[in-house]
C-alpha positions in Angstrom: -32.0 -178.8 -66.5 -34.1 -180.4 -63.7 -35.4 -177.3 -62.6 -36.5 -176.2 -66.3 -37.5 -179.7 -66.7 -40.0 -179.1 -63.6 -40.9 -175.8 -64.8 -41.9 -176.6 -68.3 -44.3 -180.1 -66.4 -45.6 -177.2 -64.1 -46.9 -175.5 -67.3 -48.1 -178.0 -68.6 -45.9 -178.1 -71.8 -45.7 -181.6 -73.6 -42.1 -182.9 -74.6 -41.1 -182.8 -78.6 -40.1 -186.0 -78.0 -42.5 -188.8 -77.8 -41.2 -191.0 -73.9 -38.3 -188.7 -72.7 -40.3 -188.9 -69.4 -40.3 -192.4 -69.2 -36.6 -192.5 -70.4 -35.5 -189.8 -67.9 -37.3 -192.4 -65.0 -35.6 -195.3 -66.6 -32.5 -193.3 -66.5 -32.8 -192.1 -62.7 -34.0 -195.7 -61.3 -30.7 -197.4 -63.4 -28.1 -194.4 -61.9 -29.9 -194.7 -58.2 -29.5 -199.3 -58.7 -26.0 -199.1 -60.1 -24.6 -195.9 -59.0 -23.7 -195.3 -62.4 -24.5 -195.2 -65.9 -25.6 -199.3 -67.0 -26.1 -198.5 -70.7 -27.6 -202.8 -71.4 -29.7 -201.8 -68.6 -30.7 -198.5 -69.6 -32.0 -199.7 -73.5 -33.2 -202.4 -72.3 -35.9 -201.4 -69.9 -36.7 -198.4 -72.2 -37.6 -200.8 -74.8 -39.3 -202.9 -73.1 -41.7 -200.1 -70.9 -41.7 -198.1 -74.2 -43.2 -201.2 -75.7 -40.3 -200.6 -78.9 -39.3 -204.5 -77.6 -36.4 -204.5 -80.5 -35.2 -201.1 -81.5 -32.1 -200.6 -82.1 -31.3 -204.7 -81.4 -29.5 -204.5 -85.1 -27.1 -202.2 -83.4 -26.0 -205.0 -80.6 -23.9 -207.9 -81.5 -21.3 -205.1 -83.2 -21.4 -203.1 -79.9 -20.7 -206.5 -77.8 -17.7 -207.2 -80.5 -16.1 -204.1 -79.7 -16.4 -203.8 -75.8 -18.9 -201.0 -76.4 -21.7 -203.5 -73.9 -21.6 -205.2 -71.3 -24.3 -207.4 -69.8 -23.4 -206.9 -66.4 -22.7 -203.7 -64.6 -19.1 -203.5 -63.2 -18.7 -203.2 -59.3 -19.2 -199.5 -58.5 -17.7 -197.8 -54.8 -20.1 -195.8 -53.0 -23.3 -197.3 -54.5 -24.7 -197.0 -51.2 -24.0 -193.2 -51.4 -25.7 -192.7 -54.3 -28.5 -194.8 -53.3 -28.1 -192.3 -50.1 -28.4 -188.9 -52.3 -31.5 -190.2 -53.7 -32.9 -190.7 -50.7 -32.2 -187.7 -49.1 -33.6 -185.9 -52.4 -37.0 -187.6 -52.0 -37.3 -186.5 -48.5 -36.9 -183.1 -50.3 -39.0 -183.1 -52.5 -41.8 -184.3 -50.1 -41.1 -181.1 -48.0 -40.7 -178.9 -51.1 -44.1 -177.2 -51.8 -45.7 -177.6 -55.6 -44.3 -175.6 -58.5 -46.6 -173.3 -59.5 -46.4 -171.0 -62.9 -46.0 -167.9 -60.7 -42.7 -169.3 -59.4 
């Protein structure tokens, strides 16, 4: 999916969704701070850099009442690892040359 998702950049083809960039950054930053998944995390720094401050807040009291979301991310093993992946991807990426539509 990355690589299509690189491709279609590359080409200059714009996303049928309106900030699936932004939320696939969001997404990345959260996994690579947590090591996993942190779903309060995740909404809320899409709707705040989305500027969409209170989407979806009718959805969160009921979610909190059933253990659906928690405020604070539970203690992961091997953050550091994943932290270390992403890392070791960037330095890839900087020695990677550009994709170019011939590719």
């Amino acid at each position: 999916m990355e690589s299509l998702r690189l491709l279609a950049a590359a080409e200059g083809s714009k996303s049928a969704e309106k900030d699936v960039e932004l939320f696939h950054r969001i997404f990345l930053n959260v996994v690579q701070r947590f090591g996993r998944a942190h779903e309060f995390a995740l909404a809320a720094s899409y709707n705040v850099q989305s500027r969409h401050l209170f989407a979806n807040m009718s959805l969160v009291p009921a979610m909190f009442s059933r253990g659906k979301l928690a405020i604070l991310p539970p203690a992961v093993k091997g953050t550091s690892e994943v932290r270390g992946i992403f890392g070791k991807v960037k330095a890839m990426e900087k020695d990677r040359p550009p994709i170019s539509k011939e590719n």
